[in-house]
C-alpha positions in Angstrom: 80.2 -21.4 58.1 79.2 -23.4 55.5 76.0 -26.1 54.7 76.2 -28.9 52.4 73.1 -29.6 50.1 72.4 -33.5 49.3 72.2 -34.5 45.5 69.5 -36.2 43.6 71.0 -39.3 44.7 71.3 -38.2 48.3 75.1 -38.0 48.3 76.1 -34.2 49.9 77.9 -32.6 48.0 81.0 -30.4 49.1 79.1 -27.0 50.0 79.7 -24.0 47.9 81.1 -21.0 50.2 78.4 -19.0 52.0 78.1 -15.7 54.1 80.0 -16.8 57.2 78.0 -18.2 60.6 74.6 -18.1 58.0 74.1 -22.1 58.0 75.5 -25.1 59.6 73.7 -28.9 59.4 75.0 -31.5 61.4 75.4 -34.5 59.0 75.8 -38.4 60.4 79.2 -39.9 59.6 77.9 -42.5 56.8 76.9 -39.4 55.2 80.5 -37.2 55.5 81.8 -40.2 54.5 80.0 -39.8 51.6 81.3 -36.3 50.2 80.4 -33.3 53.2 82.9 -32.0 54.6 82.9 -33.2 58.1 84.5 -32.3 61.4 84.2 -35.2 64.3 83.3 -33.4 67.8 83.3 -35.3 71.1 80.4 -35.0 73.0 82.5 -33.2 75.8 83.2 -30.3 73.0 79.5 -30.2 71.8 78.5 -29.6 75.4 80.9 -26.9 75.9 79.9 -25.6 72.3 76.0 -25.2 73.3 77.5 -23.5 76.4 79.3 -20.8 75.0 76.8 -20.0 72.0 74.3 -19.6 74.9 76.2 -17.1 76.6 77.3 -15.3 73.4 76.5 -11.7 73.2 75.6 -9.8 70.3 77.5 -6.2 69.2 75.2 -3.8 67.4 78.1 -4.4 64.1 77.0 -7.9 64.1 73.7 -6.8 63.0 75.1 -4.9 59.7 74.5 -7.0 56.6 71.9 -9.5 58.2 68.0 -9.2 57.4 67.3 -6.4 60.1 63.1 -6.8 61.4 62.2 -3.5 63.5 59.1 -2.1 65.6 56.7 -0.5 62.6 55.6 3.0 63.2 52.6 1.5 65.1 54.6 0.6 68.2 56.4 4.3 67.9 58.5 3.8 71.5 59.8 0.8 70.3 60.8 2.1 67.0 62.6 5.0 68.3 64.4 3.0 70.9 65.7 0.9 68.6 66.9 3.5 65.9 68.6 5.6 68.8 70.3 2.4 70.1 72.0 1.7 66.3 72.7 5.1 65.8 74.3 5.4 69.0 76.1 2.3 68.5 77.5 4.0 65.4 75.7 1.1 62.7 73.7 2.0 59.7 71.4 -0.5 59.3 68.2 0.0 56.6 65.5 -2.3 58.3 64.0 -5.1 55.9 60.9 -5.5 57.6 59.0 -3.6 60.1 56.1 -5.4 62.4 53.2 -4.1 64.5 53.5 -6.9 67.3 56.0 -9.4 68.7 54.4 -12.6 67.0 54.8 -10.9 63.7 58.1 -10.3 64.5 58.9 -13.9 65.8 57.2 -15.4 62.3 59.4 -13.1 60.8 62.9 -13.8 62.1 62.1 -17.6 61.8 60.5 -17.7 58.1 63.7 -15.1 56.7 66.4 -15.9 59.4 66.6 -12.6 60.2 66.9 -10.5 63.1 65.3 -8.2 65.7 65.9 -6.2 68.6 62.8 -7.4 71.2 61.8 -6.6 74.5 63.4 -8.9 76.9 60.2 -10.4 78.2 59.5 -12.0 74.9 62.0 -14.8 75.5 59.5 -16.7 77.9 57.3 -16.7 73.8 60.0 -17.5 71.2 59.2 -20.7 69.5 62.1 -23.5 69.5 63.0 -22.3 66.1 63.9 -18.7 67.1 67.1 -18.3 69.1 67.5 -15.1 71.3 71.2 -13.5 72.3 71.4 -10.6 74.6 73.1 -7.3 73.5 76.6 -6.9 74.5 76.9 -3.3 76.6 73.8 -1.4 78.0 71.1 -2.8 76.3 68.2 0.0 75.4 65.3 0.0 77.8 61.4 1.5 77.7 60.5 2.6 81.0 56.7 1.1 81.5 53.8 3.0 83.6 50.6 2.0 85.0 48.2 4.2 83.2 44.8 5.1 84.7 41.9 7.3 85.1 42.1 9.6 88.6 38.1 9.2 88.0 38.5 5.6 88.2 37.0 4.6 92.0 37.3 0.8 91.1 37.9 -1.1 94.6 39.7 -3.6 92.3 42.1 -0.7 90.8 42.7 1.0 93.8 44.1 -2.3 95.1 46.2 -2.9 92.6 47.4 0.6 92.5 48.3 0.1 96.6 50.3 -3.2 96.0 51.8 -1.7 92.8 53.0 1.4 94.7 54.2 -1.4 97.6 56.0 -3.6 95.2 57.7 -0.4 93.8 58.9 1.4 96.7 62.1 -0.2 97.1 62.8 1.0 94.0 61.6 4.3 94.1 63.6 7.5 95.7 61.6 10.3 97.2 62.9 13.2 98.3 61.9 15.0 101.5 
């Protein structure tokens, strides 16, 4: 896609040609009128246009090229999830950027436009300006424990240990 850029005299000016789906501005009429190139879109199409960019999934290829934001060598499990998914995937992909916690890595997607492979949970955090797709196929996963010390003998921990062990058991396959 393209973007246009207005003038000194606030005209916009027919954009030059960009990396393609980098940059899109939605312009008002008056101003297409006035020298952007302009597409009308009914509001029916915009709706179904929101729809299907929200359900778009991302393939690991899509990522090649773009400003690529991994887990530093501080988060380790993160790090080598993510380099085993892309080399699995069969992308070679040098990272730009690497970051030691999710809000680094949020500030860093929205101040370069970049992107980064985050744990799924981190979608209920993402500020308006950072847009989050899932992976198309089997997306990779860190398994997550409940670490503690056996010498523990916290009433509090032991209850939480009882109901995590509860909530769990559906889950969980014992053999005999």
């Amino acid at each position: 896609m393209t973007h246009a850029q207005p003038s000194s005299d606030g005209c916009v000016e027919p954009p030059e040609v960009i990396t393609a789906l980098k940059d899109l501005y939605i312009v008002s009429s008056a101003l297409a009128q006035r020298g952007a190139y302009a597409q009308n879109i009914l509001e029916a199409q915009w709706r179904t246009m929101a729809q299907r960019a929200q359900e778009a999934k991302i393939r690991p290829e899509d990522l090649v090229g773009e400003t690529f934001i991994i887990a530093s060598n501080k988060a380790r499990v993160l790090h080598d999830v993510i380099e085993r998914y892309l080399q699995q995937s069969g992308v070679d992909i040098t990272p730009d950027h690497g970051v030691d916690n999710l809000a680094m890595a949020m500030s860093l997607v929205a101040s370069t436009r970049g992107l980064a492979l985050m744990p799924e949970y981190a979608n209920n955090l993402l500020p308006w300006s950072v847009v989050s797709r899932p992976l198309e196929g089997d997306a990779p996963t860190v398994d997550l424990v409940i670490g503690y010390s056996r010498s523990n003998t916290s009433p509090v921990l032991k209850l939480f240990l009882s109901r995590a062990e509860e909530l769990s058991a559906p889950f969980t396959t014992r053999s005999s």
